[in-house]
Every structure is written in structure tokens, then in C-alpha cells.
N, C-alpha and C positions, 0 to 999 in steps of 0.2 A: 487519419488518426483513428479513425474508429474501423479499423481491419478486420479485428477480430470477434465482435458482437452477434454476427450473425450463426456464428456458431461456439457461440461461448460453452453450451451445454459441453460440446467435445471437446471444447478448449479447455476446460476445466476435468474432464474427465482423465482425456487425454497428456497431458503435462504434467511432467515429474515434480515431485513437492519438494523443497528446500530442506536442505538439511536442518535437524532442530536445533542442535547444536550452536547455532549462527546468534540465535537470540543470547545465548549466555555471552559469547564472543563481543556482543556491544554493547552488553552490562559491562563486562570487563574490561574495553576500552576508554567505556564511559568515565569505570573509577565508580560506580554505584546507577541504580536503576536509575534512566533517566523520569523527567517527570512529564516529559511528551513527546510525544512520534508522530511523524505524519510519513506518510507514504505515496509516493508519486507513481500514478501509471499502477493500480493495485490490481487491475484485472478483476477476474473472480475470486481471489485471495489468496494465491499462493505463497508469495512472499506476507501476504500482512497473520496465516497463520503464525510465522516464525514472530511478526512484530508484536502480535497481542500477547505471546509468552513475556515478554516483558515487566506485562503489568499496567503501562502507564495509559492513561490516555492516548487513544490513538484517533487520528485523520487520516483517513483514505481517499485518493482524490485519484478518480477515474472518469475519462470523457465519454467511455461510450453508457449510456444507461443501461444495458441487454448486460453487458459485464456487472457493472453497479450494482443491478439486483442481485445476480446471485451472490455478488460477494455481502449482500448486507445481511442473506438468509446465512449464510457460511459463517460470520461475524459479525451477530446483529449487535453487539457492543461498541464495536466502530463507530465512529463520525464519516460516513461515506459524502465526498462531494464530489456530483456529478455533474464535470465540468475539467479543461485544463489545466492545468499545473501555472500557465503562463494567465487563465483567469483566477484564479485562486486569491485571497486573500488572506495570507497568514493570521493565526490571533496577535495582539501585543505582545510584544518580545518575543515573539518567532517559538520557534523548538526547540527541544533540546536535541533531538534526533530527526533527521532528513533523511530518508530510506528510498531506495530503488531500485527493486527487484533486476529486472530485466527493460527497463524501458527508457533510460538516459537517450537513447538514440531518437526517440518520438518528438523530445521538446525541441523546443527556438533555441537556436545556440546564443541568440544574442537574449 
């Protein structure tokens, strides 16, 4: 799970950014700005730049800490949690948005 940490500095360097476009895209599916986001598997921020265009409240939830940090320096507005998706505790009533970037393949399928 935590692959990438050890070289997060180039992992962040190195990797292409999301289109910005993408944040309007699920305003507009949404039907209006949602009022929380959380993001699974956030890396050093690449995809959670695109989510905090949003506006809403945002959770970040990444396992490895070496990632974590810099994504908190990158989007110190975030809720970073350091730790898995599968330990994660949603707040009451969940989200209104479940986002992920590049990393659906990392979780427990079950």
C-alpha cells in the first residue's frame, strides 16, 4: 500500500496534474456545489487540487504519511487522514462526494 512514499518528492514532481475542468464537471453532475468531498488514496494532491476547486469541505485520506505531508503543505485546508480508506471512519451521513483520483485499485474489494 504505501509504494509510493519513499519517493513522493518525485512522485509529486514528476506526475501530470488533472485537468481543472474535472471540478466543474461534478459541480455539474452534482446539480449544485456539493457540501463534502472526501478523497480516497489523495497522494500528494494531485487529484485533491481539482477537489478543493469545489469549495466544499474536503477529506483526504491517504495511507502512506511521506505522501500525507506533502499533501497537507500543498492543501493545508484539507482534512488529511493518515491511514486507509478501508480504516477510515466516515462523518454522519457520509458525503456528498467520494472521489478517486487514480487509486480504486489499491482498496479491499470486499
Amino acid at each position: 500500500m504505501n509504494v509510493f512514499g519513499h519517493v513522493a518528492a518525485l512522485h509529486e514532481r514528476e506526475r501530470p496534474a488533472y485537468p481543472a475542468g474535472v471540478a466543474d464537471a461534478i459541480v455539474a453532475y452534482h446539480g449544485s456545489g456539493p457540501a463534502s468531498v472526501a478523497e480516497i488514496g489523495a497522494g500528494t494532491g494531485k487529484g485533491t487540487e481539482v477537489l478543493a476547486a469545489i469549495g466544499a469541505p474536503l477529506i483526504c485520506i491517504e495511507p502512506d504519511p511521506r505522501m500525507a505531508g506533502l499533501l497537507k503543505d500543498k492543501v493545508p485546508r484539507a482534512e488529511v487522514y493518515t491511514g486507509t480508506f478501508e480504516q477510515w471512519t466516515p462523518p454522519p451521513g457520509g458525503v456528498d462526494v467520494l472521489g478517486c483520483a487514480m487509486a480504486w485499485h489499491w482498496l479491499d474489494p470486499t
